[in-house]
N, C-alpha and C positions, 0 to 999 in steps of 0.2 A: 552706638552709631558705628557704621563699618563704611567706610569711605574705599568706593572705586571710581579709577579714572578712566577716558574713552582719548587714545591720543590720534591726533589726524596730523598729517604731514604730506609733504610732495615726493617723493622717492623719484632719484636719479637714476643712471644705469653705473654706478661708482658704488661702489659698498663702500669704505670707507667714509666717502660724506654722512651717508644714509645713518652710518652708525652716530654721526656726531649729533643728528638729529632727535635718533633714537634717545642716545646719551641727556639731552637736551630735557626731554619729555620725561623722562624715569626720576632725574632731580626734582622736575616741577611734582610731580605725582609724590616723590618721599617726601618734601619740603609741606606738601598740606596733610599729610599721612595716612596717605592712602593704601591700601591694603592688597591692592593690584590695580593694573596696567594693563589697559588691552589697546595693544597698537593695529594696527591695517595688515590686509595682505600682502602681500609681496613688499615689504618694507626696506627688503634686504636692497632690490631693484626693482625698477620699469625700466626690462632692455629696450634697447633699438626695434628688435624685432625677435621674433621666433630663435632663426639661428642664433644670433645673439646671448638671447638666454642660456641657448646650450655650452656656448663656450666659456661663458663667465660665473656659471654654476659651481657654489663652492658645495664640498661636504661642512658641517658643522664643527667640525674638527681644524677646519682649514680657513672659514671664513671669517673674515675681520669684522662684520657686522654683528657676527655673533660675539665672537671675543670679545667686544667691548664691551657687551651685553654682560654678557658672565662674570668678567671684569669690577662692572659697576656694579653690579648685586653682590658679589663678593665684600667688597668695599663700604655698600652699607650696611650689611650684614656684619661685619666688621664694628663699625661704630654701634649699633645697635637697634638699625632701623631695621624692618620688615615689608618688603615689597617684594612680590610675584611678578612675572609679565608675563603677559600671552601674546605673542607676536607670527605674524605671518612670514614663511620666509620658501626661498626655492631651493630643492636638494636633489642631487643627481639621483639617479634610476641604478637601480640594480641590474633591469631585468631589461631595459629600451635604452634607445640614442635621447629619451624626453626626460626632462626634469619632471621631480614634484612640485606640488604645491600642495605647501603644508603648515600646519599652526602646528606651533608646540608650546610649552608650558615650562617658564623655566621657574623653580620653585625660589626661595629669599636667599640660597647656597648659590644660586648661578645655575643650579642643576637642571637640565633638563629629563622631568619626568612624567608629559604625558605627549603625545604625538600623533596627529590626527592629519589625513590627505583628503584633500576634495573630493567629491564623489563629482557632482554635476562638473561639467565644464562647460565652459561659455561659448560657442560657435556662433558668432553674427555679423552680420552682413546687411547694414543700414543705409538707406538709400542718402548718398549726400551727407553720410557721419562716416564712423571709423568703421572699418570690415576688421572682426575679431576672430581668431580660428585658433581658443585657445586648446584646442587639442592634437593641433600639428606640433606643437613644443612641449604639451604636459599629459603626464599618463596618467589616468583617472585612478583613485580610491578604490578600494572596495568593500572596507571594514567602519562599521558606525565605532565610534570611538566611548566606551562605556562612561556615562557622567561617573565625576567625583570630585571626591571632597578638597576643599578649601577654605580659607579668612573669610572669603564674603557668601559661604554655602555650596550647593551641590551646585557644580558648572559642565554646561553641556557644550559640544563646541562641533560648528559648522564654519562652511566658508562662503563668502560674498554670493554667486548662484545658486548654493544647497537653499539660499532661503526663500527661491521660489518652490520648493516640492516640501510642502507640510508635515506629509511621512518623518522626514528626519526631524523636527521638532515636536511629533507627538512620540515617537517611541523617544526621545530622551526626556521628554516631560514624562512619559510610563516609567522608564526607567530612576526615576526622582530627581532630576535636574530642575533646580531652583534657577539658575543664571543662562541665560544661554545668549553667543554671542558669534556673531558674524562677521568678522572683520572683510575689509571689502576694497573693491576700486572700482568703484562704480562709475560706466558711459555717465557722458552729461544727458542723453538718452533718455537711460534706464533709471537712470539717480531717483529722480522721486518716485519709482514704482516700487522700490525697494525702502524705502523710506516708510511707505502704506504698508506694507508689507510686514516690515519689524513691527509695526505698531500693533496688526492684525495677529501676528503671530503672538507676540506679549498678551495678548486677549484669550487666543482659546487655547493658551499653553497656562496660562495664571503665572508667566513666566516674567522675571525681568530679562530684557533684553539690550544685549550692549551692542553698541554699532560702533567701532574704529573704519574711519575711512582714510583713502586719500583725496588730496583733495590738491587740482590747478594742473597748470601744464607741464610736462615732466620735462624734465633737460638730459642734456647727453654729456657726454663723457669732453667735447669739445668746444662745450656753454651754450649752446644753440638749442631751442627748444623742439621737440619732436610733436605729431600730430595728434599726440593722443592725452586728454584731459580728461581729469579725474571729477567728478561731481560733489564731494564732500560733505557736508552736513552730519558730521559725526556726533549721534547722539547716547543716550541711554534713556530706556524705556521703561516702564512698571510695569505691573503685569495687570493694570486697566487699561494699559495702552497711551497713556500718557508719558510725553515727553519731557524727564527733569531737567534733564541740561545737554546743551547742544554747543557745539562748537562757532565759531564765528567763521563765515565765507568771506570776510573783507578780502583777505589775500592768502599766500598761500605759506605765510609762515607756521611750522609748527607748533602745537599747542592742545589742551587736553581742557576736558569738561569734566567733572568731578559731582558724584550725588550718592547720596545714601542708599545702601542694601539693605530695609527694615525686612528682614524674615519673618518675624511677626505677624507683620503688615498680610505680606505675600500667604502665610499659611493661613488664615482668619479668611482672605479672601478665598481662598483654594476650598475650603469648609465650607462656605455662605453658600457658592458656586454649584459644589457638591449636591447639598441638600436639594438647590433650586433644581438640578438638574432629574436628580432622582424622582422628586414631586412630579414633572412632567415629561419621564421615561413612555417611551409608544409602547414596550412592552420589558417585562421581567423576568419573561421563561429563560431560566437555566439550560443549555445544553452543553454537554462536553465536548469539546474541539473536536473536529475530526479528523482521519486517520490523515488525510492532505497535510491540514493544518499544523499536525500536530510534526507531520512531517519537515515540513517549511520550515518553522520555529522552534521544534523541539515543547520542550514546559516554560521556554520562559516569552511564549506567543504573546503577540499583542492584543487586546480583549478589547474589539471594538462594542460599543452600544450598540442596542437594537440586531446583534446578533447577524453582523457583518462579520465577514472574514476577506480581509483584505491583502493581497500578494504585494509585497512591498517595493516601490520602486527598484532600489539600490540591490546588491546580491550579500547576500550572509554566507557565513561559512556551511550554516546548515541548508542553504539554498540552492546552493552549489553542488552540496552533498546530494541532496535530493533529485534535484536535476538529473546528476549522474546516473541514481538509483533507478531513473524512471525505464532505462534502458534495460533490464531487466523482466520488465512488466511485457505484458502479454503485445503481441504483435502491434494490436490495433488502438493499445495505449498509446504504446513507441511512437506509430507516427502524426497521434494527433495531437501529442505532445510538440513534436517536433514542427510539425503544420503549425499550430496556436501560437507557438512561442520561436517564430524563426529568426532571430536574433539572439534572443536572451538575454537583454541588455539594454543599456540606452548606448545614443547616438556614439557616445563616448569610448566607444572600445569593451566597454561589458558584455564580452562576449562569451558563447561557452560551446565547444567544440561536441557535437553531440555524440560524432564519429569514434572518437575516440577516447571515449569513459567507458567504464565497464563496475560494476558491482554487483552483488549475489542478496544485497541485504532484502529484496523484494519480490525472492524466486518464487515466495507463496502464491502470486499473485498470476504468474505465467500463465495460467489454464485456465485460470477463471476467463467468462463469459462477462461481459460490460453489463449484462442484466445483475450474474451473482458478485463484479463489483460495486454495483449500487446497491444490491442488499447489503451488502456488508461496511456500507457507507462510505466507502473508498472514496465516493467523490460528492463530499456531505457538503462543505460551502454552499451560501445563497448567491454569493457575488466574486467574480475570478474575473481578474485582469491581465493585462502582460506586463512587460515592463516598461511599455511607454505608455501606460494608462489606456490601452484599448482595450474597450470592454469584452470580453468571451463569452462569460453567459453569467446570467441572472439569479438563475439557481438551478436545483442539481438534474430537471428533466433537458434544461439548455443543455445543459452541458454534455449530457449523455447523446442529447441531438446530436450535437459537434461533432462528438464520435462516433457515432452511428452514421454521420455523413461523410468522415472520412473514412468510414469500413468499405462503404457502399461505393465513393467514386472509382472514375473510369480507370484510375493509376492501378489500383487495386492495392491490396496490403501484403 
């Protein structure tokens, strides 16, 4: 039996508090022996507002939320207990005026060693609820954080909105993420969409899934509560999508829901699943990635079924790469690369300066003619997207359409 806990709490805009809270949950979780912790996002605070955030933004080094964190694992580490947390927290920017938001992993030493930043961000604006705009105060992600090992198995790890875009939960279920887990603060809104959500995603990942929320109204620095309330129902999911244990919504005191990790369980079912799935494949035919593909992803691409090649929301480093490379290619690539994909990102700031990359690695490709890159399969995918999921084309004669219609407009190339 491997015992993990799900802790829900109401996070202030005081660090300090927050940690006594934190503090509070981590004993409950050692005391039944549990073998990790996954607390909420932003656990550290719920500021006032945007600016707010920005100026109460510790580094990890500096923040007291943390310290006490490290502190207590220290301490039971110490007497000889074993507990991990995974806690959500905000850290200044290197590179902007905006914080992160970020989960990290602090191993049974206090240590922190694994560190993962939101990719999706939340921007909403609900009629007669709360107007959220979290990308005016947080700079988005842009690296999937590779699952790994731990007490309760392989752990994948997203935040509260990655867990509407399914991409990031089937490449770390590709990647062998056994755990995978959203910590969150969910609108009273959205709360049960996300709720549906974790359960569906525990279904077609064969994943257990852990949900830390917060949960009630948040308060300020001056005891007065602020307008914005949390949804809470922090549970943990199996990977049939069944709910073991759930938190209680009475109020909004802290407190954890505790159920077993049977890997076992989870790999027998992943087998059964497997087999069912293969028996009733549309088809078998082997093909090798194409030069796109193989482009985008390198070797370690995602291998959808039924012989899909899908452009993945989020940006990779090889994506990026690519991207850059495309500028290279012959004219009428250039710009219907750049026409198809005029963003190159989501809403969130994934963006990619097209002007201003430059690489040689695709100069083979310069003089070729769109007919002899189709022969030579350059543009082999059956299905290309962007990266807000609008579709380009279907397969490789669309696509070649695409191009052949921005050769042909009145701009000219």
């Amino acid at each position: 039996m491997v015992l993990v806990a799900a802790g829900q709490l109401c996070a202030s805009n005081v660090l300090k508090d927050n940690a006594v809270a934190a503090i509070n949950l981590i004993a409950k979780a050692s005391a039944l022996k549990c073998k990790v912790l996954f607390l909420p996002e932003a656990s550290d605070y719920i500021a006032r507002n945007a600016q707010q955030s920005k100026e109460i933004v510790k580094s990890v080094a500096d923040s007291p939320f943390i310290q006490a964190i490290q502190g207590k694992l220290k301490e039971l580490n110490t007497s000889g207990e074993s507990l991990s947390v995974s806690v959500g927290i905000h850290e200044p920017s290197e590179t902007s005026d905006r914080v992160k938001n970020t989960l990290i992993w602090l191993n049974e030493a206090g240590e922190i060693v694994h560190r993962y930043q939101k990719i999706h961000l939340f921007d909403v604006d609900i009629k007669n609820g709360p107007i959220l705009k979290e990308s005016q105060s947080v700079e988005p992600g842009n690296e999937v954080l590779k699952p790994f090992a731990s007490a309760i198995g392989t752990v994948g790890l997203g935040i509260c909105y990655d867990l509407r875009f399914p991409e990031l939960a089937l490449r770390l279920r590709s990647e062998g993420a056994q755990v995978l887990t959203y910590p969150s603060a969910w609108t009273m809104k959205t709360g049960p969409h996300f709720q549906l959500l974790a359960q569906s995603t525990a279904i077609f990942t064969q994943s257990y899934v852990v949900m830390p929320a917060q949960k009630g109204k948040h308060k300020l620095e001056d005891g007065t509560v602020s307008n914005r309330e949390s949804f809470g129902h922090t549970c943990i999911i199996d990977p049939a999508g069944t709910i073991l244990a759930q938190c209680s919504d009475i109020d909004d005191t802290e407190e954890i829901c505790v159920a077993d990790i049977d890997l076992d369980k989870l790999e027998l079912l992943r087998i059964l699943e497997q087999n069912a799935t293969n028996k009733s494949s549309l088809s078998k035919t082997e093909k090798p990635p194409s030069k796109i593909t193989q482009l985008l992803f390198g070797s370690k691409g995602l291998e959808y079924r039924y012989n899909v090649d899908v452009c993945e929301r989020f940006p990779t480093g090889d994506q990026f790469k690519f991207i850059k490379q495309t500028l290279s290619m012959n004219p009428q690539c250039k710009k219907a690369f750049k026409d198809a994909f005029p963003t190159l990102g989501s809403a969130n700031d994934h963006v990619i300066d097209l002007q201003s990359a430059d690489s040689t690695t695709l100069k083979q490709y310069e003089s070729k003619t769109l007919d002899e890159l189709a022969k030579e399969n350059v543009f082999q995918p059956p299905l290309v997207v962007d990266w807000d999921h609008k579709l380009i084309a279907s397969d490789e004669p669309d696509l070649l359409k695409i191009l052949n219609n921005y050769h042909k407009n009145e701009e000219g190339i």
